[in-house]
N, C-alpha and C positions, 0 to 999 in steps of 0.2 A: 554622793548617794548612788548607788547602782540602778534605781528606780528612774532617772533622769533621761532616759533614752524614750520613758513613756510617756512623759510630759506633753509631748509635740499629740502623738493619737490622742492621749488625755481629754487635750484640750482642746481638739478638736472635735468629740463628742461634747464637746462642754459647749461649744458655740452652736453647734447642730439644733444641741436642746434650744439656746438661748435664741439666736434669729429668728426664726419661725414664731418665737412669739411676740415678738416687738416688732414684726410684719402683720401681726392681725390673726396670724392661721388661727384656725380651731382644733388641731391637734394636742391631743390630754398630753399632761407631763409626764404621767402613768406610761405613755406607749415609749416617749424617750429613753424611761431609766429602766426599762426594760433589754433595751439592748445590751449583748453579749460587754464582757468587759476584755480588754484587748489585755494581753500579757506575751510575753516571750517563753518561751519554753525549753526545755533539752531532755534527749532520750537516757533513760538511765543503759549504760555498758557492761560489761562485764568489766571485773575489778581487776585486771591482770596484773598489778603491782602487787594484790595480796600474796602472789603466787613467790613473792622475792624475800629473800632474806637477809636482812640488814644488820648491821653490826660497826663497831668500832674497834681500830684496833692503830697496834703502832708498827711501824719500817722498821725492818730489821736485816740484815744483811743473810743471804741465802744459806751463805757457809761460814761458822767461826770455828776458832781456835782458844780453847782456855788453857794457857802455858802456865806448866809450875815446876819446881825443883824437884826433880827426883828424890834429893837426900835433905836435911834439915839444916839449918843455917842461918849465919847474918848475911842480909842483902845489902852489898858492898858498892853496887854499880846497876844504875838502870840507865842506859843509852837514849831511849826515846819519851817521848811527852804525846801523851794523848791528841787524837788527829796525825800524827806523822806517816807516811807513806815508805814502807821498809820493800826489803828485796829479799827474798829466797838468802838463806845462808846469815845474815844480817845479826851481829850482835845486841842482843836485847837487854841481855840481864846478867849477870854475877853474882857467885858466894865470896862471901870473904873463903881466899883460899886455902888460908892458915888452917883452917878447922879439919877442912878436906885432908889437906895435904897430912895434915896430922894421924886422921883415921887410917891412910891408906899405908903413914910409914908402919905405922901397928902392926896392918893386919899382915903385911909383908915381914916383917920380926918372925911372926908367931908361924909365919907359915916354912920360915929358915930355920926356925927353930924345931918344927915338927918334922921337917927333912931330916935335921940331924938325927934328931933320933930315931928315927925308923932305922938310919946307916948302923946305928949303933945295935938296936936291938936286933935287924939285920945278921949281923958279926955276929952276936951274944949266940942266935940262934943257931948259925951255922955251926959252932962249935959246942951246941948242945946246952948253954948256957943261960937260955932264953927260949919259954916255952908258945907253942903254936899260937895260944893265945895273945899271948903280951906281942906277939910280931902281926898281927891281926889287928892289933887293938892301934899299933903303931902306925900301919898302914891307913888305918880309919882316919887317925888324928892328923895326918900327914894330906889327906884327900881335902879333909874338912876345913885345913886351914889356909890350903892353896885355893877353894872355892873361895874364901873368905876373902883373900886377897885379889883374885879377879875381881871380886863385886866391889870391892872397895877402890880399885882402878876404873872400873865403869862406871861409881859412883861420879870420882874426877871429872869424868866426860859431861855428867850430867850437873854439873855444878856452874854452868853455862848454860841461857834459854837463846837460843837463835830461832828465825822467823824461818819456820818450815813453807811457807809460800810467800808469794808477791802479797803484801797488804796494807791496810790500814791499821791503826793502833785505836782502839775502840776504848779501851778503858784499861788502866793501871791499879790491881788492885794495892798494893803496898807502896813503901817509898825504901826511899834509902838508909840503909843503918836500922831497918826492922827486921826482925827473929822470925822466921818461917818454919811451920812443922813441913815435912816430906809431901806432896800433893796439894799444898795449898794455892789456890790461884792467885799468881804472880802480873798478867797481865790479857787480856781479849783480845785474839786478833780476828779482823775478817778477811778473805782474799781478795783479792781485786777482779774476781770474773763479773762485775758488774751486774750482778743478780741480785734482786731483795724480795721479800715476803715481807705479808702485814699480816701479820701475828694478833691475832682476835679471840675472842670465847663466844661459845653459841649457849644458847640454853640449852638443855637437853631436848626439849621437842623438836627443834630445830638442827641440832646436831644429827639425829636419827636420820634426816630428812638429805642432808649431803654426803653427797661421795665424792671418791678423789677422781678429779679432772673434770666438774663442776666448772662451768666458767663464772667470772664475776666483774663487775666493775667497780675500780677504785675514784673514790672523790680527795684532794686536801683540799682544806680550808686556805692552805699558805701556798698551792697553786690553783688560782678559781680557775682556769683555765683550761685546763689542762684534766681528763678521765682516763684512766689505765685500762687496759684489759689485763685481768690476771685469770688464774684458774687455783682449782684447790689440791693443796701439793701435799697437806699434813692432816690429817683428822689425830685428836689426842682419843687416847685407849680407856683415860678414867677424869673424871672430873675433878677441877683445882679444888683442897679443900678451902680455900680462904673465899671461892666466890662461885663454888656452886657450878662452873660454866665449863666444859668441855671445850680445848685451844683450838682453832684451825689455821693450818699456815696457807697464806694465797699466795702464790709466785706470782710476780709482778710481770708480764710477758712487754708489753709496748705502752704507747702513750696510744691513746685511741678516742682523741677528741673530734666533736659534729665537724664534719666536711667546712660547714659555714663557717669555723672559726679557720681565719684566713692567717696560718703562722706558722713556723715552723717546730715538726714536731719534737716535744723535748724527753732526750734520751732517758734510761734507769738511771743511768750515771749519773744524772742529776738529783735524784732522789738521796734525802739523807739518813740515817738510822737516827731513830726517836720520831720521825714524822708523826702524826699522829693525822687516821687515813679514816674516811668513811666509805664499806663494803657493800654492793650489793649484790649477794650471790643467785645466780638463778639454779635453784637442785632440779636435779632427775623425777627426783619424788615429789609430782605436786601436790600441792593441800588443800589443793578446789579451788575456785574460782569463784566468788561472790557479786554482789553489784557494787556499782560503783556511779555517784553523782555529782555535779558542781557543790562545788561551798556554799555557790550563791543559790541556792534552793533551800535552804534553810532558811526558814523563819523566825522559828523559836526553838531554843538548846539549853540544854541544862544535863551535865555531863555525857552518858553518852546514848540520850534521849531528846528526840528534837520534834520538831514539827514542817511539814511538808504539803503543798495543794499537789495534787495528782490529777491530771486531766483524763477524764473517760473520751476517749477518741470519737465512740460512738453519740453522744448527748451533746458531747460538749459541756459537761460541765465540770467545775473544778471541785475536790473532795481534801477537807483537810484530813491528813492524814500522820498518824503518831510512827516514827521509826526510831528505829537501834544505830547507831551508827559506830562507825570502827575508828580504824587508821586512816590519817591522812597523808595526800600524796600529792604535791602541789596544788594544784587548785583543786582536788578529787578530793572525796571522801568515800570512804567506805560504810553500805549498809548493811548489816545484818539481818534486819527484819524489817518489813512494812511497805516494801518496793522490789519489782520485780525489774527483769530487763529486758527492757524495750517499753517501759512506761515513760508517759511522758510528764514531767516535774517543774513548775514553774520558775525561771530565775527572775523573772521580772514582772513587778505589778502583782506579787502576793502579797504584798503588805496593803492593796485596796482589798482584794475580797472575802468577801463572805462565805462561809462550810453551804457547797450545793448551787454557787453562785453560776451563772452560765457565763461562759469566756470566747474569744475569739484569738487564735494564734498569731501573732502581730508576724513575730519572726522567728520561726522554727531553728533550731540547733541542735546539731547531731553531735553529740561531745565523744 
């Protein structure tokens, strides 16, 4: 019981009354239970957590790469498995090259083929045989099919996915021996600069309210130990339509846990993509500042409608009092209505008194 610390003063009013009358006094019971009733109290604060902006979201790697085929095809060969650690240059991926090679003999035919005859209508013309146009027309089909055959040589190239930076293998979207149209994602790479963002949605009130370079701290649940400093590196331009909420990316900057925890700090690099991170950002734009009081000052609740004794400083006496209450923040709650700050709110010994009852402050608390 939180009230258990009263017990000792309690009871010791309680014996004050009792001795004096099994010594004989003449003292009325009237003047005993008239004294003030002892309680603990705390001053209500300003709410400065309201001012914060929390959110969930998941680790994701600062920079990816989504690789796919330039040209369309069977996928012949994939080199790595998800999680693997690749190098700059590093072969990933394969078309079957039969297909390739096949397109490219084509369009090279067609384009020896349109050579010749421009040679020919060339000749025709020179000796009057072959008019401006048809040597015009030859030159056109002659251009168009030699472009034809470069892109189908370039194709070549691109029927091979190599790792354009140092990375990770994040996710494979296909396997081996499946049909790929032109652009399809073939694999996810991220780099290895050891950077990550926690990737979150704001509501729109709250979106309005950050800007980029915003600082923030990161929580996981699968390192209790351990709080991030990030900052805000992405605000999204339109809201997702599946959930309403505007993205924000926070770049991850350091490990930035209390001095008191006595260990060594653990690097990004240990961070993994899908983490799943709780945010709290603090914006530029604050949204006011409200009051804020212990838990233990509540008496009676009933969603977010409670009950409260409020000491007048001046009388001394305690006043049950109806408030609004908000968000919670560790032992804090937030009021909306019924308390101001700098009032004093009892956490102990309101479940003895009476609306108007006069009190005595046992042990003051400044929260």
């Amino acid at each position: 019981m939180r009230y258990s610390r009263l017990y000792a003063p309690l009871a010791g009013l309680v014996l004050s009354a009792v001795l004096p009358a099994c010594g004989g006094s003449n003292a009325a019971p009237a003047e005993s239970a008239s004294r003030p009733a002892p309680v603990r109290v705390a001053i209500a604060t300003p709410a400065e957590f309201l001012s914060e902006i929390r959110t969930v979201g998941r680790v994701e790697p600062d920079r990816t790469f989504v690789l796919a085929f330039k040209t369309p095809g069977v996928v012949s060969a994939l080199t790595v498995q998800e999680g693997d650690k690749v190098t700059k240059g590093q072969l990933l991926a394969e078309l079957d090259p039969r297909d390739v090679n096949a397109h490219l003999r084509q369009a090279q035919e067609a384009a020896a083929k349109a050579a010749r005859e421009l040679e020919r209508i060339r000749a025709l013309h020179a000796r009057n045989f072959a008019s401006d146009a048809e040597l015009q027309d030859a030159h056109a089909a002659a251009k168009s099919t030699h472009a034809t055959a470069q892109a189908a040589h370039s194709d070549r190239s691109y029927a091979s996915i190599v790792a354009p930076a140092d990375g990770v293998v994040l996710r494979r979207h296909v396997e081996a021996n499946s049909v790929v149209a032109a652009g399809t994602p073939v694999m996810t790479l991220s780099d290895m600069s050891e950077s990550f963002v926690l990737a979150a949605g704001l509501a729109d009130r709250d979106a309005l309210r950050v800007s980029l370079g915003d600082t923030a701290r990161v929580y996981f649940d699968a390192l209790p130990d351990h709080v991030f400093n990030a900052t805000v590196a992405e605000i999204g331009a339109a809201a997702d339509d599946r959930t309403g909420t505007f993205q924000v990316k926070l770049k991850i900057t350091e490990d930035a846990a209390p001095p008191a925890l006595t260990r060594v700090a653990l690097p990004r690099a240990a961070l993994k993509s899908g983490l799943v991170g709780r945010a709290s950002i603090t914006p530029a734009v604050s949204a006011g500042v409200g009051v804020a009081i212990p838990v233990d000052a509540i008496l009676e609740g009933h969603g977010d409608r409670a009950i409260v004794f409020v000491v007048d400083p001046v009388t001394g006496v305690a006043r049950r009092t109806r408030i609004a209450t908000g968000r919670l923040s560790g032992e804090m709650v937030a009021v909306t209505a019924g308390v101001a700050v700098g009032d004093q709110v009892v956490v102990d010994g309101a479940g003895y008194l009476a609306d108007g009852e006069s009190v005595f402050i046992a042990t003051a608390s400044a929260q």
